[in-house]
C-alpha positions in Angstrom: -45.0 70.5 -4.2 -42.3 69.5 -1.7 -42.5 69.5 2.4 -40.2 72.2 2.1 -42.5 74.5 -0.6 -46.0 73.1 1.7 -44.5 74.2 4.5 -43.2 77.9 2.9 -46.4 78.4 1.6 -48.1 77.9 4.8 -45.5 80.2 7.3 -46.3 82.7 4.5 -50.1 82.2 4.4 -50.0 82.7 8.5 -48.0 85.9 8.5 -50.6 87.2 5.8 -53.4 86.5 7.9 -51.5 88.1 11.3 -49.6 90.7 9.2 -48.9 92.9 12.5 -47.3 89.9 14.6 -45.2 89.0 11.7 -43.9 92.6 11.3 -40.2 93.1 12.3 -40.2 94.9 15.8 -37.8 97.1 17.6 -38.4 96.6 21.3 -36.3 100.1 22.6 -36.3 98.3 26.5 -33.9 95.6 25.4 -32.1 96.8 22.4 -34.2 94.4 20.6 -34.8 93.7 16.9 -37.4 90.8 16.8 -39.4 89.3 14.4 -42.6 86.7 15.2 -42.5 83.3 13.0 -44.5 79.9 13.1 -41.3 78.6 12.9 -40.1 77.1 16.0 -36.6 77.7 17.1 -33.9 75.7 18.4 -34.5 75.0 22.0 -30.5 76.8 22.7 -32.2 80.2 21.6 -35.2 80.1 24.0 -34.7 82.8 27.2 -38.3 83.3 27.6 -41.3 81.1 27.6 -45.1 82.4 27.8 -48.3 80.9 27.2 -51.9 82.2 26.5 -53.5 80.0 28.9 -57.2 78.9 28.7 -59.5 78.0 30.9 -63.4 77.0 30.5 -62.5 79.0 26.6 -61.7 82.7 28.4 -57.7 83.6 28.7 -56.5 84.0 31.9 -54.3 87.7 32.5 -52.4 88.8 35.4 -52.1 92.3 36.7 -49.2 93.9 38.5 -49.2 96.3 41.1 -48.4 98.5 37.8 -51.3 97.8 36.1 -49.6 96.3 33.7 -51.9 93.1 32.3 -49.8 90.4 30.7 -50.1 86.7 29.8 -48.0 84.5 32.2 -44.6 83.6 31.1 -41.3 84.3 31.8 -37.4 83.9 31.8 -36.0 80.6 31.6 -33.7 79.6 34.4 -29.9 78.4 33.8 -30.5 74.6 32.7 -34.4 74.4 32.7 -36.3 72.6 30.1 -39.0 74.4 28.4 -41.6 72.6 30.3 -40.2 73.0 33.8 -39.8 76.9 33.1 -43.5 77.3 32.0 -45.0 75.1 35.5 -42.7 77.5 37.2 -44.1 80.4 35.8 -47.5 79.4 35.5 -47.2 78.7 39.6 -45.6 82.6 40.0 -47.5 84.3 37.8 -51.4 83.2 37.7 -51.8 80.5 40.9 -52.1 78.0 37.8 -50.6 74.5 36.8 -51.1 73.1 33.7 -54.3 70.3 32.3 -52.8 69.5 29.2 -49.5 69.4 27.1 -48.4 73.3 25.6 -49.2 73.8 21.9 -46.3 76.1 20.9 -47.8 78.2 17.8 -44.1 80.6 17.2 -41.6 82.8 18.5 -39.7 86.0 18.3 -36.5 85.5 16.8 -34.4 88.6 18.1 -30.8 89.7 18.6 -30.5 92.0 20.9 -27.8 95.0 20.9 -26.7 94.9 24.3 -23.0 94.5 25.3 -24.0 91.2 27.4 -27.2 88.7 27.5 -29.5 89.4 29.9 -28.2 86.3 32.1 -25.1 85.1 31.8 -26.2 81.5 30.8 -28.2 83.1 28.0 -27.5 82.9 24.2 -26.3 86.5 23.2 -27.0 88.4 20.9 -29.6 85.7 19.4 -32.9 84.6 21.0 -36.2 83.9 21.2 -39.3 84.0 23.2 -41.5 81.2 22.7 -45.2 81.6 22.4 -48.3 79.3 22.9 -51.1 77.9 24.3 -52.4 75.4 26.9 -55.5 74.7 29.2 -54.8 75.6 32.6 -56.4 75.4 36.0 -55.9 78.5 38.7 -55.7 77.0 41.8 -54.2 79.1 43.9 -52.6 82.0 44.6 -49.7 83.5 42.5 -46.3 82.9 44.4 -45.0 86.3 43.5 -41.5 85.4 44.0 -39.2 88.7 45.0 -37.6 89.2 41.7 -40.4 89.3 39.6 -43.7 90.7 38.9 -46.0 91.5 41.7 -49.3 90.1 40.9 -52.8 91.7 42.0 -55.3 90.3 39.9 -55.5 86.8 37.7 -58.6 86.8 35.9 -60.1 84.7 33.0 -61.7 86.5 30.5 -63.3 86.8 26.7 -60.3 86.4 23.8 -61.5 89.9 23.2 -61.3 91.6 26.9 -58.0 90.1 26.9 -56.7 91.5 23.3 -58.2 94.9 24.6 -56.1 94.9 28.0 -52.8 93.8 26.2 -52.8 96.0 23.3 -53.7 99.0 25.2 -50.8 101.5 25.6 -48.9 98.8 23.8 -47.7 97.3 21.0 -50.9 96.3 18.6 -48.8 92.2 17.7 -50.1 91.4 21.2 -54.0 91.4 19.7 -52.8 88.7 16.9 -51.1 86.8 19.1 -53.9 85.9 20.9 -56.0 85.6 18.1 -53.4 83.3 16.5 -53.7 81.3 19.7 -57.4 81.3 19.4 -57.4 79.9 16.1 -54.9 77.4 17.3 -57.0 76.1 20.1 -60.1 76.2 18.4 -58.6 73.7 15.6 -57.3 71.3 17.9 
């Protein structure tokens, strides 16, 4: 078998094994059609950039004054780097930095049907978020900059809790995704 054929059978292997994640998606809050692969896109697509981060093995969550529980991560800024964007929202979002290099295990490729991008330095219509992993400390307190989410709560917890507190209300991928980031971390 070729690189190519290896590499075919394997993306197709992964999306068996987290058939929900893989499944095309229609987020209705962007005019989204997205679609979660292994495969890593170029780095022009990328608007949005979140991590499962790990600490001592539990994943670390954030809370907004919503309720809302989600993984930290956000918006890239006109002319970040992928990096830079994920310290910055690491800092915002959870109090955290990083301990060790991001493991990036996929992304939603999407196109969105909006007139305009989001921000006017984005790609439009195509996109992607980027998804991974990386061992974090939280060290402080969440910045919780104006225009963005208002953080209550950071707390590290069981794979499982956190699976639970994402998928509830939501969208089921979420559960996979951190499972698929589980795995990942586990075989490193």
């Amino acid at each position: 078998m070729t690189d190519t054929t290896d590499r075919a059978a394997e993306l197709a292997a992964l999306a068996a094994r987290f058939p929900i994640l893989h499944a095309p998606q229609r987020w209705a809050w962007g005019g989204i059609d997205a679609q979660f692969s292994a495969e890593l896109p170029p780095d022009r697509l990328i608007t949005n950039i979140h991590v499962v981060g790990f600490t001592d093995g539990r994943v670390v969550l954030c809370r907004d004054a919503r309720g809302h529980w989600f993984l930290p991560g956000g918006t890239r800024e006109a002319a970040e780097t992928v990096e830079s964007c994920l310290v910055r929202e690491l800092r915002e979002e959870a109090g955290a930095r990083l301990v060790g290099p991001p493991t990036w295990i996929g992304a939603h490729r999407a196109v969105t049907d909006r007139p305009e991008p989001y921000r006017p330095w984005q790609p439009h219509p195509e996109k992607a978020w980027l998804w991974g992993w990386a061992e974090i400390a939280v060290d402080s307190r969440p910045t919780n900059p104006d225009d963005g989410e208002q953080v209550v709560e950071v707390r590290p917890m069981s794979p499982e809790e956190a699976s639970r507190l994402l998928t509830r209300g939501r969208e089921p991928w979420w559960g996979e995704l951190v499972a698929l980031a589980v795995e990942s971390y586990g075989s490193r």
